[in-house]
DRENBA-815127 format. One line per field, with one value per atom (N, C-alpha, C): residue number from 1; atom name; x, y, z. Coordinates in steps of 0.1 Angstrom, whole numbers, plus 5000, padded with zeros to 4 digits. Each point is the difference from the previous one (the first is absolute). Layout:
REM DRENBA-815127
n: NUM_...
atom: CA_...
x: X_...
y: Y_...
z: Z_...
//
This chain:
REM DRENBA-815127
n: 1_1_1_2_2_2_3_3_3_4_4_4_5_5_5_6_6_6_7_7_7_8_8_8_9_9_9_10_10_10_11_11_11_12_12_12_13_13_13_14_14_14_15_15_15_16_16_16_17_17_17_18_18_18_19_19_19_20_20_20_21_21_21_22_22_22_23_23_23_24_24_24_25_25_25_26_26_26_27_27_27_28_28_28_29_29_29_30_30_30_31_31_31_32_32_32_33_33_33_34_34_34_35_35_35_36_36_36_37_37_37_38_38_38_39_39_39_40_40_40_41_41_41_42_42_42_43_43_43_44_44_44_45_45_45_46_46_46_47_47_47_48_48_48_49_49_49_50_50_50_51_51_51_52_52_52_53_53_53_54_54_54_55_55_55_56_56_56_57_57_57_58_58_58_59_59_59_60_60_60_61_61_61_62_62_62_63_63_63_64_64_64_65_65_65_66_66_66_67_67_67_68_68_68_69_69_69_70_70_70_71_71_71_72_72_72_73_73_73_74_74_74_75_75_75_76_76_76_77_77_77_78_78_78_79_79_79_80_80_80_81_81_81_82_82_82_83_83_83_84_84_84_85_85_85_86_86_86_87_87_87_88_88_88_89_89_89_90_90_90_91_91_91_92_92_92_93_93_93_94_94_94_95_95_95_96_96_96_97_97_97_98_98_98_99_99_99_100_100_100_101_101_101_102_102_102_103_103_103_104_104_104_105_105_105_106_106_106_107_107_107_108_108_108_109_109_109_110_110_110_111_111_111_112_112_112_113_113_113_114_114_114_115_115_115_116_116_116_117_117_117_118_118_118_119_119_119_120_120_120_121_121_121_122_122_122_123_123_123_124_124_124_125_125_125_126_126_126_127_127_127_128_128_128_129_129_129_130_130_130_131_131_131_132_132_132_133_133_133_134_134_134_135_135_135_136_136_136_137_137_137_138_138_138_139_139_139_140_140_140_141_141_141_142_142_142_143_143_143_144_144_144_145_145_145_146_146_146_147_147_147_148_148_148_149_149_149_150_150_150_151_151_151_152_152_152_153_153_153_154_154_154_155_155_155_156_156_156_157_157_157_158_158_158_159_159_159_160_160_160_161_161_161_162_162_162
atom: N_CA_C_N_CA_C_N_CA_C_N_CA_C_N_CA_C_N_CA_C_N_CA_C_N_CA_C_N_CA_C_N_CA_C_N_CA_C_N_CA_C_N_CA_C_N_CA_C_N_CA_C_N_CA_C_N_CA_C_N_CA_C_N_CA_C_N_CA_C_N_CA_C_N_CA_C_N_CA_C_N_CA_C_N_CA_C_N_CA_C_N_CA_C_N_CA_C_N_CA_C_N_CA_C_N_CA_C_N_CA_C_N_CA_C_N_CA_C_N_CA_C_N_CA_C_N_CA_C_N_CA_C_N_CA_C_N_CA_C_N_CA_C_N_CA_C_N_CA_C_N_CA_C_N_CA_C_N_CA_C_N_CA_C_N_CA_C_N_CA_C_N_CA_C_N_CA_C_N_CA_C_N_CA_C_N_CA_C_N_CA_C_N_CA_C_N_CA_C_N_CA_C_N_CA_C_N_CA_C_N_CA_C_N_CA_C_N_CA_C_N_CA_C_N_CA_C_N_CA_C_N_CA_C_N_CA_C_N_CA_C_N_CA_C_N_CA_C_N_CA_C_N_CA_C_N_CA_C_N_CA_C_N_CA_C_N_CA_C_N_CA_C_N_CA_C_N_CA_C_N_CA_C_N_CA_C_N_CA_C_N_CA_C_N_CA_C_N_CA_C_N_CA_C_N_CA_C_N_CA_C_N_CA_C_N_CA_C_N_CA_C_N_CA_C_N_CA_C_N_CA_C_N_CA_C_N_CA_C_N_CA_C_N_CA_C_N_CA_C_N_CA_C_N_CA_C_N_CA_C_N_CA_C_N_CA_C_N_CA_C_N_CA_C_N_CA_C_N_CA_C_N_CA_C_N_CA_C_N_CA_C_N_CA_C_N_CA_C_N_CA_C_N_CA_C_N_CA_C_N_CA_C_N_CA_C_N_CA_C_N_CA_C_N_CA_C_N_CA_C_N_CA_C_N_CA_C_N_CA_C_N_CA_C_N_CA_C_N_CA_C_N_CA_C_N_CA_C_N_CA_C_N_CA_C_N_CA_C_N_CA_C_N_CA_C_N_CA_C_N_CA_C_N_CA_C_N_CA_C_N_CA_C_N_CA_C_N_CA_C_N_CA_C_N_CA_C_N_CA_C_N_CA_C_N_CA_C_N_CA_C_N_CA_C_N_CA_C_N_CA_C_N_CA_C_N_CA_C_N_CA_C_N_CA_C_N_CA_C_N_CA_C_N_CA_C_N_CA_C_N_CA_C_N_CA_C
x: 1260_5003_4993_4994_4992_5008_5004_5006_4990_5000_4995_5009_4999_5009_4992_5004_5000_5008_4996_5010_4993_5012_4997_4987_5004_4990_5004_5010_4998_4996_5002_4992_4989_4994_4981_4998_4999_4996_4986_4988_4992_4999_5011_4993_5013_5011_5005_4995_4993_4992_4990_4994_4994_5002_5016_5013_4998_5003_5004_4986_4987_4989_5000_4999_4998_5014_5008_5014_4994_4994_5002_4987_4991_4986_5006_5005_5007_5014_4997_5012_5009_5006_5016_5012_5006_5016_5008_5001_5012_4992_5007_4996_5011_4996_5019_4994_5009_4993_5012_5002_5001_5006_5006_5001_4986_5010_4995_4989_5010_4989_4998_5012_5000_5003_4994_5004_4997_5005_5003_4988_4990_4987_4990_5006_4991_5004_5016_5005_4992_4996_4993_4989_4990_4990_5001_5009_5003_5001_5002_5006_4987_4991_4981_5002_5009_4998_5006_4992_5001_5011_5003_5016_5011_5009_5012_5001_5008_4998_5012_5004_5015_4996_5016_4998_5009_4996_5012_4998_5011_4994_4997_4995_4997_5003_4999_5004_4993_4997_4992_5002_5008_5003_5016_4998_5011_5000_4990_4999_5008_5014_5005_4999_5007_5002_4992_4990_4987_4994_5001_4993_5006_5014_5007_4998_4997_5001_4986_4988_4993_4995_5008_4999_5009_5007_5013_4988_4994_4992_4988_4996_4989_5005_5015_5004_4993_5000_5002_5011_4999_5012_4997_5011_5002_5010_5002_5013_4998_5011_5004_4997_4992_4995_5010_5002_4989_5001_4993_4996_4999_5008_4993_5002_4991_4998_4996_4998_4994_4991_4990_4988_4986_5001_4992_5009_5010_5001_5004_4995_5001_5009_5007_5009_4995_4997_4995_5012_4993_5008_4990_5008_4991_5005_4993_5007_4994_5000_4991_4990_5012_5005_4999_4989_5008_5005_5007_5014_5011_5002_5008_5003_4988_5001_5014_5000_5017_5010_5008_5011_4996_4986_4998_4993_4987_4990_5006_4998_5006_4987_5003_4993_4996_5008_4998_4988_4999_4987_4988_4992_4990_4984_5004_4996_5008_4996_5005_4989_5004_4990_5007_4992_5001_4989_5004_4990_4999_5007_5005_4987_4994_4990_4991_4992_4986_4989_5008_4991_5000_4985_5005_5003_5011_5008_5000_4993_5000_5006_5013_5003_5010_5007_5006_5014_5015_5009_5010_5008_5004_4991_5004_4991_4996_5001_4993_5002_5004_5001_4984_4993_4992_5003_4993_5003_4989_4999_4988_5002_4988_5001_4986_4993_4986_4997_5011_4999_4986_4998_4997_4995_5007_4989_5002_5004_5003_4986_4992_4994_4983_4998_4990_4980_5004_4986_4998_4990_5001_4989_5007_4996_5012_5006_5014_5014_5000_5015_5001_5006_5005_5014_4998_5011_5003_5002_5003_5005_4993_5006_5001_5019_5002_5001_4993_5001_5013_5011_5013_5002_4984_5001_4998_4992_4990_5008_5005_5003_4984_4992_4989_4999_4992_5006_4980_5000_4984_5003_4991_4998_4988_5007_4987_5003_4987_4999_4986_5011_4991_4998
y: 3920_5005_5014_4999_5015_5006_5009_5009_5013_5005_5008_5016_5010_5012_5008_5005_5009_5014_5011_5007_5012_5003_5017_4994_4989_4998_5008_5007_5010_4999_4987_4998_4998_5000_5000_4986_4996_4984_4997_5011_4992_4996_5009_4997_4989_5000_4985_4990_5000_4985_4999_5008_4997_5000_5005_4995_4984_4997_4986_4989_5006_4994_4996_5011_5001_4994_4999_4989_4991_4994_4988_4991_5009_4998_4995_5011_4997_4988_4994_4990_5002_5013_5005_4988_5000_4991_5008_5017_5002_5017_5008_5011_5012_5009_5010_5014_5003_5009_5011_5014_5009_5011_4997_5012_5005_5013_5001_4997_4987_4994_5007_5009_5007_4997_4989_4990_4988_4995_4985_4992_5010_4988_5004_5002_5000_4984_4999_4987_4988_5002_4989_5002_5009_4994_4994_5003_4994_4988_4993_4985_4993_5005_4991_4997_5003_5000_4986_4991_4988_4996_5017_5000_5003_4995_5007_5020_5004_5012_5006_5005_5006_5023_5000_5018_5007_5012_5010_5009_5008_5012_5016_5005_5009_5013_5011_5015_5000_4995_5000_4990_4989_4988_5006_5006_5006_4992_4989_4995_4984_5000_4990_4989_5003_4986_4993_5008_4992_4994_5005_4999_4983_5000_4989_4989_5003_4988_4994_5006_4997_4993_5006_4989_4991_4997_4988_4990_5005_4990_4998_5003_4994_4994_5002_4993_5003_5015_5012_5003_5006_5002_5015_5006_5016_5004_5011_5007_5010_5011_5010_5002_5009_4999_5000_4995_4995_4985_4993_4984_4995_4992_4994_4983_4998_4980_4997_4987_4993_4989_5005_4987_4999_4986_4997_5008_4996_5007_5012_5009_5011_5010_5011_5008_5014_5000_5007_5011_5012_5013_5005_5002_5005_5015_5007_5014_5003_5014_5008_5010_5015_5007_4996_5007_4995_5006_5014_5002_4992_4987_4988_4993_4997_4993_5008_5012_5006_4992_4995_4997_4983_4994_4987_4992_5006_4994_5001_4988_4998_4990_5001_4991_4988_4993_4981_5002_5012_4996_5002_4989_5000_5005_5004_5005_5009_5016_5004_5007_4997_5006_5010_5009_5007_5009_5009_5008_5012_5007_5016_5008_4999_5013_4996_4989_5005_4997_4996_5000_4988_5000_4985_5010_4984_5005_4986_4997_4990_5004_5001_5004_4986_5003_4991_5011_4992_5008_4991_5007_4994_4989_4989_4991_4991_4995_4989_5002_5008_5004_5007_4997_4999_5015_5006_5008_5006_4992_4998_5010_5003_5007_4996_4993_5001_5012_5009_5013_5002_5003_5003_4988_4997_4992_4998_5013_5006_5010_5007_5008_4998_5007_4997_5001_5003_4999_4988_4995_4989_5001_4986_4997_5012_5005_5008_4993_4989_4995_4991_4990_4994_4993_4983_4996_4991_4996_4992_4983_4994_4988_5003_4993_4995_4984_4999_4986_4997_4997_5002_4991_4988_4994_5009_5012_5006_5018_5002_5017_5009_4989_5009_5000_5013_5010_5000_5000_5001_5007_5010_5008_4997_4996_5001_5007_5007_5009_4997_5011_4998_5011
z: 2855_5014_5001_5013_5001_5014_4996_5012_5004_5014_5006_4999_4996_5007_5008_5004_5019_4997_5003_5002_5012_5006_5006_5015_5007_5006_5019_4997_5007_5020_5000_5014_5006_4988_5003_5000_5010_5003_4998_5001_4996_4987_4989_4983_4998_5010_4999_5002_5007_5008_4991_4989_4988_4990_4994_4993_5000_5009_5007_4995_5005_4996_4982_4992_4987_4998_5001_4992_4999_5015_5003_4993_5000_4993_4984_4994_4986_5002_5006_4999_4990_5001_4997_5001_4997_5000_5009_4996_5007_4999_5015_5000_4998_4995_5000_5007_5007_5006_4995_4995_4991_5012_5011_5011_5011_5009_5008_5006_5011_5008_5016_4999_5011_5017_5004_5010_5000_5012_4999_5005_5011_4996_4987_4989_4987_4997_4999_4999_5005_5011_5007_4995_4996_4996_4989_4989_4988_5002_5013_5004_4998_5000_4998_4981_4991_4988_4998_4992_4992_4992_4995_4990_5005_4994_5007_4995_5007_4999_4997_4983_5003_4995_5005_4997_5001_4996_5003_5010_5005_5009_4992_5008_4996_5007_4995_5011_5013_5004_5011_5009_4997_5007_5008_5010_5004_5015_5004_5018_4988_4994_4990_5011_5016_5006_5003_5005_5003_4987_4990_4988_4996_5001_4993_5008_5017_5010_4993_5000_4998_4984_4993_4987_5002_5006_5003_5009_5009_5011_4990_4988_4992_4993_4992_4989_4988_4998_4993_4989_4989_4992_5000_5003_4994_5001_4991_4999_4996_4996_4998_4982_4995_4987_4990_4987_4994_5004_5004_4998_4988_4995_4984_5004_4990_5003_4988_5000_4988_5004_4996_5009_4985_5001_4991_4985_4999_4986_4999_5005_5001_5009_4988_5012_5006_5016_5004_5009_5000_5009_5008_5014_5009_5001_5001_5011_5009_5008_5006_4992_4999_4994_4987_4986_4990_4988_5014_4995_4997_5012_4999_4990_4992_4985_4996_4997_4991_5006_4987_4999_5006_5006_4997_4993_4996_4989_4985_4997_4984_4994_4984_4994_5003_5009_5001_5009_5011_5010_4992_5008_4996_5009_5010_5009_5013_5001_5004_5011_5012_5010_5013_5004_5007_5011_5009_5009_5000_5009_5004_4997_4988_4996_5006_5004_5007_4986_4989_4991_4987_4999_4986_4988_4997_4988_4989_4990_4995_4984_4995_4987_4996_4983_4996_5000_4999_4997_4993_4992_4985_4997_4992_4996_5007_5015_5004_5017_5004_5012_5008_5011_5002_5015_4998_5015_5012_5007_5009_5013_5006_5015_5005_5006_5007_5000_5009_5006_5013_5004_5016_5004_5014_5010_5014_5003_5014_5004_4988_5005_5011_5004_5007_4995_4986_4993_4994_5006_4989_4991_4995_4980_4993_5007_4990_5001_5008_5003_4993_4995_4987_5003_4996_5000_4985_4998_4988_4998_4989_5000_4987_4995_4985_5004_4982_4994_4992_5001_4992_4990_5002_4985_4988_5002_4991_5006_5011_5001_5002_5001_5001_5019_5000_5015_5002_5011_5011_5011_4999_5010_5011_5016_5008_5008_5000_5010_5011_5013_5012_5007
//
C-alpha cells in the first residue's frame, strides 16, 4: 500500500489542484493530510483525488464548521490529533504539531507523520518507528514545495516536488 502525505496546504489552491494531479498520477491508495487546511474550499478541491482522504487538524483550521460540513459532503475522515490506524500491517500516528507525538508515540508505531514546521523531516526513532514530514507545499516558488508518498510495505518515503 502506497499512501500520499500533504501537509500545511494553507489555502493555496493552485498547488492543491496539483496536490491532487501528482497523487493521482502516483496511483496512491490513500492520502493523509497532516493539518492546516485552512478552509473549506481546499476540501473541495481535494474531492478531484482518486483516494480517499483521511487527517488531522491543525492550528490554523479555526473556519472547523465549514471545514467539517465539507469533509462530511466528500466523505472525508478527520479528527482532532493524534489519528492512529493500522493499514496494511502497519501502526501509524498522525499529528499536526509534532509537539503532539508527547505522551502518544510509542514503540509499536511504525510510522509516525506529521506538518506544522514547513519542513522535511525524514529520521528513525527508537528502533522501528519511522518519522516523516514532506514539509512545504503551500509556498509560492516552485520546484521548493514537496509532498510525499510512503510505501508501508518497505517504509521507504519519496519526495515530489513542484
Amino acid at each position: 500500500m502506497r499512501i500520499g502525505v500533504v501537509s500545511d496546504t494553507h489555502n493555496n489552491l493552485k498547488n492543491v489542484a496539483k496536490i491532487v494531479e501528482l497523487f493521482n498520477q502516483a496511483n496512491v491508495d490513500r492520502v493523509v493530510h497532516t493539518g492546516d487546511i485552512t478552509q473549506a474550499k481546499t476540501i473541495d478541491v481535494f474531492a478531484h483525488l482518486k483516494a480517499p482522504l483521511f487527517g488531522v487538524f491543525g492550528n490554523n483550521d479555526q473556519e472547523r464548521d465549514s471545514l467539517e460540513a465539507a469533509i462530511s459532503r466528500h466523505k472525508f475522515s478527520f479528527c482532532e490529533p493524534p489519528f492512529t490506524t493500522n493499514w496494511a500491517g502497519r501502526d501509524l500516528i498522525v499529528v499536526h504539531d509534532p509537539l503532539e507525538f508527547e505522551g502518544h508515540i510509542d514503540p509499536q508505531h511504525d510510522l509516525a507523520l506529521h506538518g506544522h514546521t514547513h519542513l522535511h523531516r525524514l529520521e528513525s526513532w527508537g528502533t522501528k518507528t519511522t518519522i516523516f514530514n514532506p514539509g512545504e507545499c503551500a509556498g509560492h516558488m516552485v520546484g521548493y514545495n514537496a509532498i510525499g508518498i510512503v510505501d508501508l510495505n518497505s517504509l521507504d518515503t519519496e519526495l515530489l516536488r513542484f
